[in-house]
N, C-alpha and C positions, 0 to 999 in steps of 0.2 A: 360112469368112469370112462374117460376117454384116454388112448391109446395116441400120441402121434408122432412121426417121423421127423424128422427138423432138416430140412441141407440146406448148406453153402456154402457154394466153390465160387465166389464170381472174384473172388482177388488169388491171392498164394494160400491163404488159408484154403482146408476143408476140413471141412466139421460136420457130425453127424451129431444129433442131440433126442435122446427119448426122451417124452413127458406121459406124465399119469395128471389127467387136467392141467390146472398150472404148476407141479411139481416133476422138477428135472428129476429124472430119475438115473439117466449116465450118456455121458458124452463122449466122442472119441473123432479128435481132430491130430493135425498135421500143420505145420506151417512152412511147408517146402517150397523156394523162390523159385524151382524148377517145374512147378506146376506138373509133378505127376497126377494129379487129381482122377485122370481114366485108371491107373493102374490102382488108386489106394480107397476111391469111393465105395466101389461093391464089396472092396473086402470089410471096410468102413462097417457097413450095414450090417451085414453076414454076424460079425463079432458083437453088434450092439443086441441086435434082436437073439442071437445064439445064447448071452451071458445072461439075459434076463428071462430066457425062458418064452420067449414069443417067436411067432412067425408073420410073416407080411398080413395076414388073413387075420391079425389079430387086432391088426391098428384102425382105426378110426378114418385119418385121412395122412396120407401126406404133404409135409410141407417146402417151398423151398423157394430160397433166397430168387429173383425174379429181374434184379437189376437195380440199377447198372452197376456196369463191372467189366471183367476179365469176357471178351468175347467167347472163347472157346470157354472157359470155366462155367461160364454160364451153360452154355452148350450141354457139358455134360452135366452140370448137375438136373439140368430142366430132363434132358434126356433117361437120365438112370429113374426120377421119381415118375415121369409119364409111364415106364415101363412096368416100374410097381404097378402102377392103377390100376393100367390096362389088364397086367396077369391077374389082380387080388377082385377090380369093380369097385376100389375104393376108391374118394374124391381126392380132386388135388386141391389143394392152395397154397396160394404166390403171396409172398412177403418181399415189400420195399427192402433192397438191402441196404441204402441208408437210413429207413425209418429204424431197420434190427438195430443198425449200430447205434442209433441216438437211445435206444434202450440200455445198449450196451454201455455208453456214456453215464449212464443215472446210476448205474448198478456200480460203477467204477465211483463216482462221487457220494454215494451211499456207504463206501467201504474206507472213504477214503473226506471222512467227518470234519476234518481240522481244515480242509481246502477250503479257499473263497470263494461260494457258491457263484456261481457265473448266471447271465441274463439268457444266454442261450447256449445252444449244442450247435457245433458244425462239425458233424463225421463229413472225412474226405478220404476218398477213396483214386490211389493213383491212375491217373490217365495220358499217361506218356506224359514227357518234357516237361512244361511246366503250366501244363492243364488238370486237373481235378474235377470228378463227380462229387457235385458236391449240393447242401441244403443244409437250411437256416431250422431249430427246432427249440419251441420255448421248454420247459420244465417237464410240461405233463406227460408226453412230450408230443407235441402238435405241433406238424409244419404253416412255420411263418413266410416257406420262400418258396418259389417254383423249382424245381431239379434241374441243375443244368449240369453241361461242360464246361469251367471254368477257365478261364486263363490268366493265373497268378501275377501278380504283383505289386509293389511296397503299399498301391491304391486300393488291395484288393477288402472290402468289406470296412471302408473308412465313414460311410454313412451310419455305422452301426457301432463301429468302434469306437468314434465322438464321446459317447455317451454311456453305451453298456458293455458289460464284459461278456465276451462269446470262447468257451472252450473248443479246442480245435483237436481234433484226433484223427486216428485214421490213416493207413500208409501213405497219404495224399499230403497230411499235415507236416510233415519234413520238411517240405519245400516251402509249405507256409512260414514257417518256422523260422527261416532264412530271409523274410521278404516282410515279414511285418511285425515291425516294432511296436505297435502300440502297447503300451501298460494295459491296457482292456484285453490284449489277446494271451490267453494263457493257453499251454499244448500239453497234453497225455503226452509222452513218449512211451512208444513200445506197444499202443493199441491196438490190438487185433479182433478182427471179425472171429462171432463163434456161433453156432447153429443154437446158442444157448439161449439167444438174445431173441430166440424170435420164437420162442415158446407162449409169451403171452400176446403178440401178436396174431400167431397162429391159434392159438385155443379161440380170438375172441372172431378172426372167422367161421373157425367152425362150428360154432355157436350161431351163428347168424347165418349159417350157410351157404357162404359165400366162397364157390367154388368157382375152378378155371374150367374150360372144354379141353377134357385133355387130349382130342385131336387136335384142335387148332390154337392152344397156347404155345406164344413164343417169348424168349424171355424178352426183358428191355434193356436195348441195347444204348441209348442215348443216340449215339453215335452210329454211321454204319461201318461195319469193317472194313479195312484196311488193311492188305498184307503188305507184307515189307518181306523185298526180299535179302535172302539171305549172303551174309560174307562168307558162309562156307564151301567149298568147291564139291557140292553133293557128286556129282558126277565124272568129278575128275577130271574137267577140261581146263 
């Protein structure tokens, strides 16, 4: 019987998810566009492991969403699970967060019967303006495309749209939404990332033993950051 931790903060969502093997045993997420995520993550944990009757010394491994995404959300979520480790000596492991969502997508079409089964999954996760993180994933769900940074438009995924149907989700997919017509593109509205998704991801590392170095793991950022400064007068000049 294994014990493990689930996080992901790399967009607006964060989510914390307990599993007992492959069974969710309770979640407790947030979907704040204000990215509190430092202020609600630890208490996040505190409440999940408190209500079940466990402490960090009880889990197995932790898990956690790895990228790409939210640069700082990544930040902290990699940040708070390396901290477990270190204090508990358990392993970590890092989960694609568009591989979680393309799970997330199956378990959404699994509830949702009557839909016209699509040829592929594209979770899209937003990346400023009118760029997307984003990859191609057939049924099982095995990626068919490399991860990129994308940059949108009416052309975007026409090699593929020709012929198969690709569902699009993902706070990325909005903008998709607006820019490609094809009858082969159909959209989730209102899809959100959950640490729920990446439970059978994460059991089948741990199984395999497939851990990070939790000194020198950093998450994936695609992209390098970029601050942008601010229109606010912090300082009052």
């Amino acid at each position: 019987m294994h014990h493990l931790l689930c996080i992901e903060t790399g967009t607006t969502t964060c989510s914390v998810a307990l599993s007992k093997d492959l069974e969710l045993i309770e979640a407790i997420e947030s979907h704040d566009s204000n990215h509190n995520h430092a202020k609600t993550l630890a208490s996040f944990i505190y409440t999940l492991l408190e209500n079940n009757g466990l402490s960090a010394n009880d889990l197995s491994a932790v898990a956690v969403s790895k990228g790409p995404g939210s640069y700082t959300g990544l930040r902290i979520g990699v940040s708070t699970a390396k901290g477990i480790c270190y204090a508990t000596g358990k392993p970590l492991i890092a989960v694609g967060s568009l591989e979680s969502m393309a799970y997330g997508g199956l378990d959404w079409l699994n509830k949702n019967s009557d839909f016209q089964t699509p040829d592929f999954l594209c979770p899209m996760i937003d990346a400023r303006r009118l760029e997307v993180y984003t990859q191609l994933f057939n049924l099982y769900p095995v990626s068919v495309s490399e991860i990129e940074a994308k940059i949108l438009d009416e052309n975007s995924f026409r090699n593929f749209l020709d012929k198969k149907r690709i569902l699009f989700f993902g706070n990325g997919s909005a903008k998709a939404k607006k820019l490609i017509t094809s009858n082969n593109a159909h959209f989730i509205d209102g899809f959100l990332p959950s640490a729920r998704f990446m439970i059978p991801l994460a059991q089948n590392l741990l199984k395999n033993k497939k851990y990070e170095d939790v000194a020198y793991f950093e998450p994936f950022y695609l992209k390098d950051f970029v601050a942008i400064k601010s229109s606010k007068n912090v300082f009052g000049r």
